[in-house]
C-alpha positions as CSV (number, residue, x, y, z in Angstrom):
1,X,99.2,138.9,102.3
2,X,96.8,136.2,104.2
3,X,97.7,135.3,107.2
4,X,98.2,131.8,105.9
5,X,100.5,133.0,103.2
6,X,102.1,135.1,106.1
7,X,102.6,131.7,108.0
8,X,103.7,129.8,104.8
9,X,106.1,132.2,104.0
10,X,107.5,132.0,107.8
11,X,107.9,128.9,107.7
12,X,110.2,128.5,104.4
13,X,112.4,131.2,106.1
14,X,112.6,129.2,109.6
15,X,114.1,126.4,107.3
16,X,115.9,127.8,104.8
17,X,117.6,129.0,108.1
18,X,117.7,125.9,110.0
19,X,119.8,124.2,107.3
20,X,121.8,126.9,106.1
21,X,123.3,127.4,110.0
22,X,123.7,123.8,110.6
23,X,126.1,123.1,108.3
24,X,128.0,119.7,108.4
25,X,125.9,119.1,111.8
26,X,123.0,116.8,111.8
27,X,119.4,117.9,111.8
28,X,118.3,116.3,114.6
29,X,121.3,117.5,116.7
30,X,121.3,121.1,115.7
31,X,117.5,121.5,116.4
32,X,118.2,122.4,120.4
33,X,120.6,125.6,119.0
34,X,117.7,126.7,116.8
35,X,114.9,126.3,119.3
36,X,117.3,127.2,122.3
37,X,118.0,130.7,120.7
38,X,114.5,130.8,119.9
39,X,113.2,130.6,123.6
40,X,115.8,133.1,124.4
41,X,114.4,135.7,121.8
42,X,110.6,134.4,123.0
43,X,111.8,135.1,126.6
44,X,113.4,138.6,126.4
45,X,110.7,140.1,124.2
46,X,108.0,138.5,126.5
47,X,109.9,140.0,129.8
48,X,110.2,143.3,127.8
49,X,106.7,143.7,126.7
50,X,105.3,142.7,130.1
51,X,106.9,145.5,131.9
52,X,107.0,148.1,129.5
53,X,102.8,147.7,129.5
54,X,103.1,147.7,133.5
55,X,105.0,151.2,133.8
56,X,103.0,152.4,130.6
57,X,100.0,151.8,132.6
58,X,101.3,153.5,135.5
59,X,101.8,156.5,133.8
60,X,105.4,156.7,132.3
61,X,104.4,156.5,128.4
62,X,107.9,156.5,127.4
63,X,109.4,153.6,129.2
64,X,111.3,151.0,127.7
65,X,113.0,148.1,129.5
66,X,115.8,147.8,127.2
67,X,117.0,151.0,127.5
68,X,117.4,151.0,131.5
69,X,120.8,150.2,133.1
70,X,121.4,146.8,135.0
71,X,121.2,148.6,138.0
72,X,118.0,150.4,137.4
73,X,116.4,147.4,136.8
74,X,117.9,145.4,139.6
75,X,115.0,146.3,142.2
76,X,112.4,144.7,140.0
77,X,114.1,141.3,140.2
78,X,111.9,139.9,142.8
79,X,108.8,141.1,141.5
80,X,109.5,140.3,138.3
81,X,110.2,136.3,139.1
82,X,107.4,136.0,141.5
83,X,105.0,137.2,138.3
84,X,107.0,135.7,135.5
85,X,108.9,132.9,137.2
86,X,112.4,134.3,135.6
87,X,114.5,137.2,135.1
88,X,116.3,138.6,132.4
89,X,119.0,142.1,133.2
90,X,118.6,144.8,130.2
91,X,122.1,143.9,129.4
92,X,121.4,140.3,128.7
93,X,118.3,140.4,126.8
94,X,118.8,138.9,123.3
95,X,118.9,142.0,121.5
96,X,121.5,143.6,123.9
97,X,123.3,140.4,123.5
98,X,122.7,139.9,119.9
99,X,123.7,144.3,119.2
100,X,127.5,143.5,120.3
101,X,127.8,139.7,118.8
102,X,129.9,140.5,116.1
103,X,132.6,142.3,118.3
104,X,132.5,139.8,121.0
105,X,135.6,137.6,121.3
106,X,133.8,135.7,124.0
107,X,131.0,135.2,122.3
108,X,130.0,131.7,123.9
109,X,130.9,132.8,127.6
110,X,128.7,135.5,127.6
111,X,125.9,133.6,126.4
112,X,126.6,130.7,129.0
113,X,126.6,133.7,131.7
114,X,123.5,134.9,130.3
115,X,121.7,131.4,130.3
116,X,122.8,130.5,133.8
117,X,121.9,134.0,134.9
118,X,118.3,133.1,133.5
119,X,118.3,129.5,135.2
120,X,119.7,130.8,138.4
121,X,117.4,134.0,138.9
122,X,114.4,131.1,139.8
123,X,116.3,129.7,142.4
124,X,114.5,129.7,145.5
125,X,111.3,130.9,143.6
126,X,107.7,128.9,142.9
127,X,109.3,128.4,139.6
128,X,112.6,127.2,139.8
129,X,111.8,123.2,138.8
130,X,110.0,125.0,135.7
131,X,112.8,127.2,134.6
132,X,116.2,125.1,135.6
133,X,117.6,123.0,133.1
134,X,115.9,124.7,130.0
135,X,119.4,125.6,128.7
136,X,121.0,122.4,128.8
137,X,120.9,121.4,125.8
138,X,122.5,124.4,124.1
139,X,126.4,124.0,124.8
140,X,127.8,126.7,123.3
141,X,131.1,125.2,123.3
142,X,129.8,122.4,121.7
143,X,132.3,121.2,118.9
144,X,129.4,120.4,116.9
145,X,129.2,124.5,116.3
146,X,133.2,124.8,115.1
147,X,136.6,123.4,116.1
148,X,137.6,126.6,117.9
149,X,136.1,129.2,119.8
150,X,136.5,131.8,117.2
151,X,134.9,129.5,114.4
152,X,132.2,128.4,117.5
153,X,131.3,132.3,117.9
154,X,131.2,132.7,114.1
155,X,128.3,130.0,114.0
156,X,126.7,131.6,117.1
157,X,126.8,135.0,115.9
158,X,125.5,134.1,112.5
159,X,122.3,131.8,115.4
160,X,121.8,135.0,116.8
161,X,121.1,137.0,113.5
162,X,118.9,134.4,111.4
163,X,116.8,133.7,114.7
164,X,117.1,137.5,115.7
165,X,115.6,138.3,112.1
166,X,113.0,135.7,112.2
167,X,109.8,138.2,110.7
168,X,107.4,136.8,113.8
169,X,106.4,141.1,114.4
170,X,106.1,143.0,117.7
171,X,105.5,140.7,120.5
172,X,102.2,142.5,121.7
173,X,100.9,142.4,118.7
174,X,100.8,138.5,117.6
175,X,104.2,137.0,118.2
176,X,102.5,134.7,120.8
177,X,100.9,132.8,117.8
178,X,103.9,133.5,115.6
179,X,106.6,132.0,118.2
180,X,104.4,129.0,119.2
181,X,103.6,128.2,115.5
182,X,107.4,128.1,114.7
183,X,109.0,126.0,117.5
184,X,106.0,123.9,116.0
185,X,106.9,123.9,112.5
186,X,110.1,123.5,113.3
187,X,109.6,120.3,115.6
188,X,107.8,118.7,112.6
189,X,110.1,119.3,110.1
190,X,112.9,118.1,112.5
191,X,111.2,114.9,113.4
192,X,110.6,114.0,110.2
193,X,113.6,114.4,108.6
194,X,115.2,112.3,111.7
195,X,113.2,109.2,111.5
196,X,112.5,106.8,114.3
197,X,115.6,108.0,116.6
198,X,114.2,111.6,116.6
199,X,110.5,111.0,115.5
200,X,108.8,109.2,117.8
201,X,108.4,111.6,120.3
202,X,106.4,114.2,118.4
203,X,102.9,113.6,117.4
204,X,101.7,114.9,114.5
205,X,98.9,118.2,115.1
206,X,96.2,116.7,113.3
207,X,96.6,113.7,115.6
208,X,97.0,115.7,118.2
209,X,93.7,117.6,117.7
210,X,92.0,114.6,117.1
211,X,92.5,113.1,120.5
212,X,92.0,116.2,122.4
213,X,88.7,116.9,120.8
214,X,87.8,113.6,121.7
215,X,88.6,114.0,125.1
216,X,87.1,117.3,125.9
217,X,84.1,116.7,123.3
218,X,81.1,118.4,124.6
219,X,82.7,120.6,127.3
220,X,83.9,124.4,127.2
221,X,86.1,124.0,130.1
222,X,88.5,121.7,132.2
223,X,90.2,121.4,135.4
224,X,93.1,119.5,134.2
225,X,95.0,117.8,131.3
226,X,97.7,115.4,131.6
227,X,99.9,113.3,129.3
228,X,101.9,111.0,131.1
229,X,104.5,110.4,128.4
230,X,104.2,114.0,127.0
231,X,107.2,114.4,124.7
232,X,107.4,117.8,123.5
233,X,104.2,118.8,124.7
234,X,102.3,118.9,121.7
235,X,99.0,116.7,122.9
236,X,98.9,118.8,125.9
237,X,99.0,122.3,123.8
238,X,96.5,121.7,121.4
239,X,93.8,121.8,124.4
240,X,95.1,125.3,124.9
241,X,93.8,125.9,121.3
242,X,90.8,124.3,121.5
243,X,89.3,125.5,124.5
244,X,91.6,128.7,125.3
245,X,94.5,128.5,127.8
246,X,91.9,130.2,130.2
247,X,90.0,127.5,129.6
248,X,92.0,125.2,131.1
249,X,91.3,126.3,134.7
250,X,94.1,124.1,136.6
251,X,96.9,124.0,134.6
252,X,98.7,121.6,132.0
253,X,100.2,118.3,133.4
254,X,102.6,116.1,132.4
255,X,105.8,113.8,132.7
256,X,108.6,112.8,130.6
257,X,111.8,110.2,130.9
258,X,114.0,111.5,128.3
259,X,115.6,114.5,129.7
260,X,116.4,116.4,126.3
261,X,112.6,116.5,125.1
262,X,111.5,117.2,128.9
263,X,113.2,120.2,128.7
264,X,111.6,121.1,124.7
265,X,108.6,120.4,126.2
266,X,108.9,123.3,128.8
267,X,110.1,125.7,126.6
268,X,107.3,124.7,124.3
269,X,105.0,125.9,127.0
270,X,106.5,128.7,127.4
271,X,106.4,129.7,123.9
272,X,103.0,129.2,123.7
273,X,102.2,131.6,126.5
274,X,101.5,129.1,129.4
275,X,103.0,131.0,132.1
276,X,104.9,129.1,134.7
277,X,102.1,128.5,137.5
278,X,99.9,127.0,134.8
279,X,101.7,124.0,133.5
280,X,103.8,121.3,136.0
281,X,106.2,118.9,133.8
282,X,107.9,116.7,135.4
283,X,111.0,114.5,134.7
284,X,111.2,110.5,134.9
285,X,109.6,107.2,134.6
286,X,105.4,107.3,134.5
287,X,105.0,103.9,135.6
288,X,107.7,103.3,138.1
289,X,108.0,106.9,139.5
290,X,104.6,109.0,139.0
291,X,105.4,112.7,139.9
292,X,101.9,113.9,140.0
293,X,100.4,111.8,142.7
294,X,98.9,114.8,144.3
295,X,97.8,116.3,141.4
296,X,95.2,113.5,139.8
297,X,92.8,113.0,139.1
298,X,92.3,114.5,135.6
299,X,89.6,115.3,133.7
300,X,90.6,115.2,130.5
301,X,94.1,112.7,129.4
302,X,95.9,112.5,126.7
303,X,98.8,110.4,125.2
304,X,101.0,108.7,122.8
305,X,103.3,106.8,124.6
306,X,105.8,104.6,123.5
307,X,105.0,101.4,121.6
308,X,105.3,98.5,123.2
309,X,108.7,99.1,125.4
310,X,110.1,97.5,127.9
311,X,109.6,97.5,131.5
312,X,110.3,96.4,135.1
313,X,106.9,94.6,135.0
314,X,106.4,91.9,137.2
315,X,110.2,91.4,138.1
316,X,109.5,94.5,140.6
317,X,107.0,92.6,142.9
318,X,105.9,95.8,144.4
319,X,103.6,96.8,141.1
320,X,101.6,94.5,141.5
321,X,100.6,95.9,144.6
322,X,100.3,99.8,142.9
323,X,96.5,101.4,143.3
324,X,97.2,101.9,139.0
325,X,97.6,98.5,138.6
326,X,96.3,96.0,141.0
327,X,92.4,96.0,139.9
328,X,93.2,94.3,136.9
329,X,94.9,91.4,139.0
330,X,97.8,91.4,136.5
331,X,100.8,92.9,135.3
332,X,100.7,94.2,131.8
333,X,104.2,91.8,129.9
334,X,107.8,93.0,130.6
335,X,108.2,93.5,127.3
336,X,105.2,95.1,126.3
337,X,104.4,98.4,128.6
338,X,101.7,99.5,126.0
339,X,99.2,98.9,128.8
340,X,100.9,99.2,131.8
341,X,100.2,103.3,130.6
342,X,96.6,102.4,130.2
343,X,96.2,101.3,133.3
344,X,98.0,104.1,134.7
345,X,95.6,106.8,132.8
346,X,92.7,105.0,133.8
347,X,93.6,105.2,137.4
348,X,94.2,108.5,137.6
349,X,91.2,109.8,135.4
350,X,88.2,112.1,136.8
351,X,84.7,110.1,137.2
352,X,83.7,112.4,134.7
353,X,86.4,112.8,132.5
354,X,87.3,111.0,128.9
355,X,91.0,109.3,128.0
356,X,92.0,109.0,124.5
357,X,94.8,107.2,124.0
358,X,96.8,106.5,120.7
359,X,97.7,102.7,121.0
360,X,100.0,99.9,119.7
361,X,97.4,97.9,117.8
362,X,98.2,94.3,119.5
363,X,97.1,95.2,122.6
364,X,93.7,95.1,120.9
365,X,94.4,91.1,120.3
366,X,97.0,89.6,122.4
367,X,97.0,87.3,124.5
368,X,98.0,85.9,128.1
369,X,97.9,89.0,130.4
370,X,97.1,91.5,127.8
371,X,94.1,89.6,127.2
372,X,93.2,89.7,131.2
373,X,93.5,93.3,131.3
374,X,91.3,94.0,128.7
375,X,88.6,91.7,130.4
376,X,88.8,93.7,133.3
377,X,88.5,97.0,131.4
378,X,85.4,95.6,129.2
379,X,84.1,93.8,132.1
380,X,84.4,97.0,134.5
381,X,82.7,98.6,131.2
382,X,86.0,101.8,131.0
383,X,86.0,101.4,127.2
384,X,84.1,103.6,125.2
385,X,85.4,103.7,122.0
386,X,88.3,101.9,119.3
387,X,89.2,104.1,115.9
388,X,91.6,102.0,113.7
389,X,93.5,105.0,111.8
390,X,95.4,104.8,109.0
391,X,99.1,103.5,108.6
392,X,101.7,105.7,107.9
393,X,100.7,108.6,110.1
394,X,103.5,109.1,112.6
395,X,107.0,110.3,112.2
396,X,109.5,107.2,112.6
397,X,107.1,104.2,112.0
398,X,104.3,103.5,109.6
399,X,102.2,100.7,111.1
400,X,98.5,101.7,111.7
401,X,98.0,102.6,115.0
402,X,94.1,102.6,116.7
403,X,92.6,104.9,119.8
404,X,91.5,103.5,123.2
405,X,89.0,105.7,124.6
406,X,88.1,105.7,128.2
407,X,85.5,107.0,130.2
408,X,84.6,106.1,134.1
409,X,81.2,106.6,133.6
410,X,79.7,105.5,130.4
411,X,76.1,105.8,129.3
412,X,75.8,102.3,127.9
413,X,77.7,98.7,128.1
414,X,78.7,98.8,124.9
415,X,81.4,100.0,123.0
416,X,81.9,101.9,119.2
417,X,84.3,100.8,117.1
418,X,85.0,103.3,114.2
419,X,87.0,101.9,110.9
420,X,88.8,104.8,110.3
421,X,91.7,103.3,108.3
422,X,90.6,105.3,104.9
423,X,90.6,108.9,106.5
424,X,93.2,110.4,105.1
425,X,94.6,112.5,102.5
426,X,98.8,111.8,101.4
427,X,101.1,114.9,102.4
428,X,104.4,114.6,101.7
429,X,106.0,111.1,102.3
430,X,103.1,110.9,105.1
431,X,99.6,110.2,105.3
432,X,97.9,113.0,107.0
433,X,94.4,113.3,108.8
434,X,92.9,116.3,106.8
435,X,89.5,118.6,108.7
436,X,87.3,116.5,106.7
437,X,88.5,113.0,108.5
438,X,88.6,114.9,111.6
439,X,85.3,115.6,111.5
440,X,83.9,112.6,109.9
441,X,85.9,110.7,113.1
442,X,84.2,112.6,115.2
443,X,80.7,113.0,114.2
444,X,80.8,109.1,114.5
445,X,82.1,109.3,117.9
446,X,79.0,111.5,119.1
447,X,76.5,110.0,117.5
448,X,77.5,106.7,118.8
449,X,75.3,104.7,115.9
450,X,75.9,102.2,113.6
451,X,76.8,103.6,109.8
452,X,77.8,100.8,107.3
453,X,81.7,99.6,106.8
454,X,82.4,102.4,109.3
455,X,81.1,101.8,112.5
456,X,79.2,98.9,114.7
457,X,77.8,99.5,118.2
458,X,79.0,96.1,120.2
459,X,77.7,95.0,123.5
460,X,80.5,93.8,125.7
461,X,78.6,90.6,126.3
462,X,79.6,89.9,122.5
463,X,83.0,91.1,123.2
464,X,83.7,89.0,125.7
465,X,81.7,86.0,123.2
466,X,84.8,87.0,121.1
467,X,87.3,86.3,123.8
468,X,87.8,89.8,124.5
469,X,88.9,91.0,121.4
470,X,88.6,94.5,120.6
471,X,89.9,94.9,116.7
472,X,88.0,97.2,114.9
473,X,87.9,94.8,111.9
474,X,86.6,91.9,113.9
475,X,83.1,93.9,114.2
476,X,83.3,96.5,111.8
477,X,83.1,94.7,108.3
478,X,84.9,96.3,105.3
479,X,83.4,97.8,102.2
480,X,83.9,94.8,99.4
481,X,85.1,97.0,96.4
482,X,85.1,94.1,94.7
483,X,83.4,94.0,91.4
484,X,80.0,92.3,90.5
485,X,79.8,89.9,88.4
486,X,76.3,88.7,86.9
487,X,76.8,85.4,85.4
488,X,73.9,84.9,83.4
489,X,74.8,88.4,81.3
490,X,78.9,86.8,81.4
491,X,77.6,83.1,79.9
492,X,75.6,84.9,77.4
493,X,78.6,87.0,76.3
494,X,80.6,84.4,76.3
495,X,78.1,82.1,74.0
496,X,78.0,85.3,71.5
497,X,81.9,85.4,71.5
498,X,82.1,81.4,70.8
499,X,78.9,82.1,68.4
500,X,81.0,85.2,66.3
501,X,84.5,82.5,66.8
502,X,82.6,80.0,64.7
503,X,81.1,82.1,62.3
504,X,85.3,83.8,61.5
505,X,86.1,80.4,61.5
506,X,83.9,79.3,58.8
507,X,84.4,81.8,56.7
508,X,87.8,81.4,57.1
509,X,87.5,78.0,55.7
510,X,85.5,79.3,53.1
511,X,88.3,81.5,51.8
512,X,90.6,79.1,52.2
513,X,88.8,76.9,50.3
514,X,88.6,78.7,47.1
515,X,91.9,79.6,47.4
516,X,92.9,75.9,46.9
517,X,90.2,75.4,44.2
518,X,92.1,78.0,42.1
519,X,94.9,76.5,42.4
């Protein structure tokens, strides 16, 4: 079997799954007990593997984590946290835990001792803001999983087996791809069966790889990446497979408000393999509280952020005073954030680095202080590029949203605008960006020339001729698949039709003629 048809088949198991344990429980709020379960099996198999190949190396061919008492294993603990920023006692590893489910009584106590033991063996450690919190959101005394504790314990025993019997192979082998690629699959098919409420925080992967090629195009290797409204962390990921977590020499940054998908982004990295020294997620508000002040600037950002929201804008007269926001002499509307966050990622970009930023498509046209922002970007020559994509690409809405791209230090004082609005192939109820746009997208982006009803190189002297407005369609004119019509061939057919009308019409009269004559 193909590794695709390997992955296919995985993933109609992860869902059969997924539904069959939920129940009468909603999608959207049973995903944390599938993915919660699913970090703990990631987490114990990872823990496993990594010291069974440490003692195997050191000579003991036999060793095997699992097998080892508590209190065997208890001298490792400080070790083990300071490499692996958590750990896990033999007894508590999922398959220990998962081995005496079914006789268990107290079923959800012992897992809720196990996950605090996890949280709580970070405390005090370089890792401890990475690790706490990351079982939060699965309560296993939740009455979402049963009325009582003996029905609770039936659901969570039942958890433990489908996620326990998950076919993702020995973790040395390839489970790192295998674990990632599920809490992936299963994100997407849990944000769009939940519509906007659950959605909007996931980006689709083909969007995601889109902007991250953008933003590393040309390069091999990064300090940084950031995403300062990361969501579940799928933008920043997709850098680790494009250029190799390696690759990325400083880590993965990022910062989320809503607490639940903070903490689905950090298990997201560690599912992926990002160990905890190498990413730094943070918790709260981008543009009122910035966590990473002493970590920018980046060299290459990301993001998707929230479509025009609400914020404290110019009602908190300290912003306007903010390093992120003060060059553009102007506040970005109360009730329209969308570039309040450019602003933000402009600020804290690399002077050589590249921003691509998936965007509400009024900021490209509105006016009053939207409008004097974008002077001050085209007039302080930051924007490289605009892509209009095609509607009906993200999970929860289906307007067509465009791509800002930024640079610090651009080659020219112009800026591409690439009508990408017919790139994309239908999947599902969705339109999806297949390899083909992706490529076509980006070809255009690097060779930066003008190709007809696609793209138009436009000075930002013009721009700013047009009032400093930056729609794609306002310089990118659209194919006319209209019809043409040549009117001297149309009046001639028309003349033989009228010629052939009065010839049937004579005739006619002929005939009838006759016809009164015998009469």
């Amino acid at each position: 079997m193909s590794k695709e048809s390997q992955r296919a088949e995985l993933h109609k198991t992860i869902w059969r799954i997924a539904n069959d344990l939920r129940g009468s429980v909603d999608g959207w709020d049973f995903k944390q007990y599938v993915l919660g379960m699913l970090f703990y099996r990631f987490i114990s198999e990872n823990l496993t593997a990594y010291l069974n190949e440490l003692e195997r190396e050191a000579g003991d061919a036999d060793f095997d984590y699992a097998n080892l008492s508590d209190v065997q294993a208890e001298p490792g603990r400080q070790e083990t946290v300071k490499e692996k920023g958590f750990f896990i006692l033999p007894s508590e590893l999922f398959a220990s835990i998962r081995n005496l489910a079914k006789n268990d009584a107290n079923l959800n106590e012992t897992l809720e001792r196990v996950f605090n033991n996890i949280e709580r063996s970070a405390i005090g450690a370089d890792s401890e803001d990475d690790i706490k919190g990351l079982f939060d959101d699965l309560d296993v005394n939740s009455n979402k999983l049963g009325s009582t504790v003996s029905k609770r314990n039936e659901k969570l025993v039942k958890l433990l087996d489908a996620v326990g019997d998950l076919p993702l192979g020995n973790y040395q082998d390839n489970s790192i791809d295998l674990f990632g690629d599920a809490y992936e699959y299963l994100m997407t098919m849990y944000a769009s069966s939940a519509g906007k409420s659950g959605g909007e925080f996931f980006t689709p992967q083909e969007v995601s790889e889109l902007l991250a090629r953008i933003a590393v195009y040309g390069k091999t290797e990064v300090n940084k990446v950031y995403d300062p409204a990361c969501g579940s962390g799928s933008l920043l990921l997709r850098f680790a497979k494009i250029l190799g977590r390696d690759n990325v020499r400083q880590g993965f940054f990022g910062q989320e408000i809503n607490l639940t998908t903070y903490n689905l982004c950090r298990i997201n990295m560690f599912l992926h393999d990002i160990n905890y020294e190498k990413f730094k997620i943070a918790h709260g508000d981008t543009l009122i509280d910035p966590k990473h002040w002493d970590d920018e600037p980046f060299e290459a950002i990301v993001s998707n952020p929230p479509y025009s929201i609400k914020w404290e804008g110019d009602s908190n007269p300290l912003l306007i005073n903010d390093s992120r926001f003060a060059p553009a002499g102007v506040l970005a509307p109360k009730s329209k954030a969308d570039l309040a966050f450019t602003m933000h990622m402009l600020s804290w970009l690399a002077a050589n680095g590249t921003a691509a930023i998936i965007e509400f498509p009024g900021v490209l046209y509105r006016g009053g202080a939207e409008r004097k922002i974008r002077k001050y970007l085209i007039d302080n020559n930051y924007i490289d590029t605009v892509i209009q994509l095609p509607p009906d690409l993200f999970f929860g809405t289906s307007i067509a949203t465009c791509i800002i791209v930024l640079k610090k230090s651009k080659k020219d004082n112009q800026i591409l605008f690439i009508d990408a609005s017919q790139e994309f192939v239908r999947g599902g109820n969705k339109n999806k960006l297949s390899d083909v746009n992706i490529t076509k997208i980006l070809d255009a982006y690097a060779n930066r020339e003008y190709i007809e009803c696609f793209t138009c190189l436009v000075p930002n002297s013009e721009i700013a001729e047009n009032d400093y407005t930056i729609s794609v369609s306002s310089y990118v004119i659209a194919e006319d698949t209209r019809e043409i019509i040549d009117i001297t061939k149309l009046n001639a057919e028309i003349a033989e039709i009228v010629a052939r009308q009065n010839e049937l019409r004579k005739a006619i009269d002929e005939i009838v003629a006759d016809l009164e004559g015998d009469k």
